[in-house]
C-alpha angles and dihedrals in degrees: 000000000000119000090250089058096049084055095054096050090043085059092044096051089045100061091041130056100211093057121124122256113253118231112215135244132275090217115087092209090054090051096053101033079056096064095037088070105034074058100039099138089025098120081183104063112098121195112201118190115204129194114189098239087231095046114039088189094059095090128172137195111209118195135190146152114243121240094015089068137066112254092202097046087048091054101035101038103035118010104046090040094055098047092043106032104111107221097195127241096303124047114182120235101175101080140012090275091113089051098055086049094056092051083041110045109005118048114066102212127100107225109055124145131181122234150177097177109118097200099041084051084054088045085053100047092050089042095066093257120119125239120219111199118187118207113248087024120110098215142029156253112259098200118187099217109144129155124160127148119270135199108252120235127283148163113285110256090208100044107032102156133194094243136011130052128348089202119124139195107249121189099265102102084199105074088029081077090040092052079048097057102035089071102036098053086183133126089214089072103104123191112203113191137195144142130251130176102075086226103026092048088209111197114220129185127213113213126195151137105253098214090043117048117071107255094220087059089049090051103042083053090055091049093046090050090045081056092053104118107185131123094225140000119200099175138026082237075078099055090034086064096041105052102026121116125239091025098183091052119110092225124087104248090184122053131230138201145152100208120102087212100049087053090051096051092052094054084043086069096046099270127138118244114208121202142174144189108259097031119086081191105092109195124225127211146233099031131201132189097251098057081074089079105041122096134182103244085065097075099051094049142076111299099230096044087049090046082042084051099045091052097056098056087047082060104042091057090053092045091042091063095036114044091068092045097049106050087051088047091056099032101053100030112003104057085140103062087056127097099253095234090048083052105053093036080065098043099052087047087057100045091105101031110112105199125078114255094269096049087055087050096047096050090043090052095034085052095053093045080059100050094043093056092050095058093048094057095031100093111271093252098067099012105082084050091053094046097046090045100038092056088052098045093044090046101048089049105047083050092053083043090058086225094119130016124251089241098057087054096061080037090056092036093055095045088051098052096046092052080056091066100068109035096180078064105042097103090033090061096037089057089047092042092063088049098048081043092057098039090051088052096052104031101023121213088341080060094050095049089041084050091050091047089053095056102046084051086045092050092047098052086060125098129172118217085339087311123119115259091211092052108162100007107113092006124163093201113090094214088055097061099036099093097031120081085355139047093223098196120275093255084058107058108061098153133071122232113289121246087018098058096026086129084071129359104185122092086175142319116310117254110266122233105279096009138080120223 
């Protein structure tokens, strides 16, 4: 087959998954004169041709990608040992043997694989890996020499906690295993890779404790990310929305965090961690509704302030989607139901207002959203500033504007504060606060019932890979509920969750009765 040839059916697999693998030349100049032109207006490929200073007819192409690889490895490990290595008086031509010296005995670097394989050599090259080849051998040498700059670890922006590690997922996939690991010394960690995005290449990992995770949710993960149909994925937020169940629904069915230990305590329980090269968010399954209102922090302080704490988030997203659609519910159609004083305090405040009740409502909630979404992107320095003084200028002024009431700004300010509580909620009850809003508005305080109705059937149909959403909420087991609206203590919560952990249930022995284990 002519090198032309070759170029054309390189093309042609390329473009079509069910093409063949190409094998490689056994001509050096081929080789090289290949990847020139699959790079042609590539400025960042870089061709080395190497001669061993004792054998002028041992000669290598070695071939890399600049700025993905390390220069001193590259120098030190490849390039030096080749041109100095002295073969003896007899090299052997007849077979791969020279080849396989040179992987053995020559190149100083730890991951080397051979390989004939024309499109996993282009892979490489991309990938930030470097390609030998060796002139009169029909393959080539797969180097792992990569070497591009990383960001350092840090502490996460969106999960800083009181207590625990300040350690943080960066986008090197790379030392997220290695936070992983560092902390689960266990053989039964396993690591699955494999590639999505049909252009990107995008290499994701699996992790999981063998004896552990259900092997029908491990599989069904693999089949959904074998589905995935997509030419490149930058972040997990792709694949979350790609192999999540539910996917119309306003609740997150896949979780998402950026914190090693919160990953470790997930496995821990028999869950599945996905990352990917690129994301520094690793994503958790299955995922239950409860898990919205754990934090970290919970389990590495005291018991009662975590349960205090727990408690409080459950509250202030009851108290984020009601609050707005109560206050319209009494004070259009349930007076009645309001202390007169309250009442008439709220009355006289609205005498000049000229919007209905709703429409106050709508342009208070619609301002702070704004104004949320501009201190999160502001830097942090001033947007937390912009965020706390714009509310009470633009406040202040709307009330001594009279277009909106005194009352629908606390109203507004309390909703806002209590959203702020639960961040892996925020758009969820911004979406059923504007139900429950509506409803309140048409039907009154029946709308508002009927709303809440809706959602808890709507939060008991999910399920999340074949799991409940709603795991642990109503339970009748005591170990369900023990880590749910409440951080029962360590010595108490021996099993792991039902239907997640069924593997194996047990953490550790149960206390026995007068002693505490």
């Amino acid at each position: 087959m002519s090198v032309q040839e070759t170029d054309k059916k390189n093309v042609r697999s390329s473009s079509s998954k069910t093409s063949a693998s190409l094998s490689v030349s056994t001509s050096l100049d081929e080789n090289l004169a290949l990847f020139r032109r699959i790079f042609a207006s590539d400025g960042t490929l870089r061709i080395r041709v190497i001669e061993n200073a004792h054998h002028k007819s041992i000669r290598c192409g070695l071939i890399f990608i600049d700025g993905m690889i390390d220069r001193v490895l590259i120098q030190e490990g490849i390039i030096k040992p080749i041109m100095s290595f002295d073969f003896g008086e007899e090299v052997e031509y007849s077979s791969s043997g020279l080849l396989e010296k040179i992987r053995a005995h020559v190149v100083n670097v730890s991951d080397v694989m051979v390989s004939t394989d024309q499109d996993e050599l282009i892979s490489a090259v991309v990938g930030g890996k470097s390609v030998l080849f060796l002139d009169g051998y029909p393959g080539g040498l797969n180097i792992n020499v990569e070497g591009w700059e990383t960001r350092a670890i840090a502490e996460p922006m969106t999960e800083k906690g009181i207590r625990g590690s300040r350690e943080g997922f960066t986008e090197s996939l790379g030392v997220n295993l290695t936070l992983i690991r560092r902390r689960v010394k266990n053989s039964d960690l396993k690591f699955i890779f494999s590639e999505v995005g049909t252009r990107s290449k995008t290499k994701t990992c699996l992790c999981y404790m063998e004896s552990l995770a259900s092997p029908e949710i491990l599989k069904e993960l693999q089949d959904r990310l074998k589905r995935v149909d997509i030419d490149h994925v930058l972040d997990t937020g792709y694949l979350a929305e790609l192999i999540r169940d539910e996917p119309y629904s306003p609740f997150e069915m896949i979780g998402s965090t950026e914190r090693p230990d919160s990953v470790v305590s997930k496995i821990m329980e028999g869950r599945i961690a996905l990352l990917i090269e690129g994301s520094p968010f690793a994503l958790t399954l299955p995922y239950v509704f409860v898990e919205n209102f754990q934090a970290s922090e919970d389990y590495y302080l005291n018991y009662y302030f975590a349960s205090f704490n727990r408690l409080l988030r459950v509250f202030g997203a009851f108290m984020s989607i009601s609050i707005p659609a109560l206050y319209v519910a009494l004070v259009t159609f349930s007076q009645e139901m309001l202390p007169t004083m309250l009442l008439l305090s709220i009355a006289t405040a609205r005498l000049a207002v000229p919007f209905p009740t709703v429409v106050e409502a709508l342009i208070m909630l619609t301002i702070f959203e704004i104004l949320r979404e501009a201190g999160a992107r502001i830097p942090t320095a001033i947007g937390q500033a912009v965020s706390i003084v714009g509310a009470l200028v633009l406040g202040q002024a709307a009330v001594d504007a009279r277009i909106v009431s005194a009352p629908m700004v606390i109203v507004v300010g309390l909703t806002g504060i209590t959203t702020l509580l639960n961040p892996r909620l925020t758009g969820s009850l911004i979406v059923i606060r504007l139900l429950l809003l509506i409803l309140s508005f048409f039907l009154g305080i029946y709308g508002y019932f009927f709303g809440l109705l809706g959602l808890v059937i709507h939060l008991m149909s999910l399920r999340s890979f074949g799991v409940s959403y709603m795991l642990g909420v109503g339970s009748i087991r005591p170990q369900d509920i023990k880590d749910t609206l409440i951080r029962a203590p360590w010595w108490h919560m021996y099993l792991r969750p039902a239907m997640i952990g069924a593997r194996n249930m047990t953490r550790k022995p149960p206390k026995k009765k007068g002693k505490r284990s």
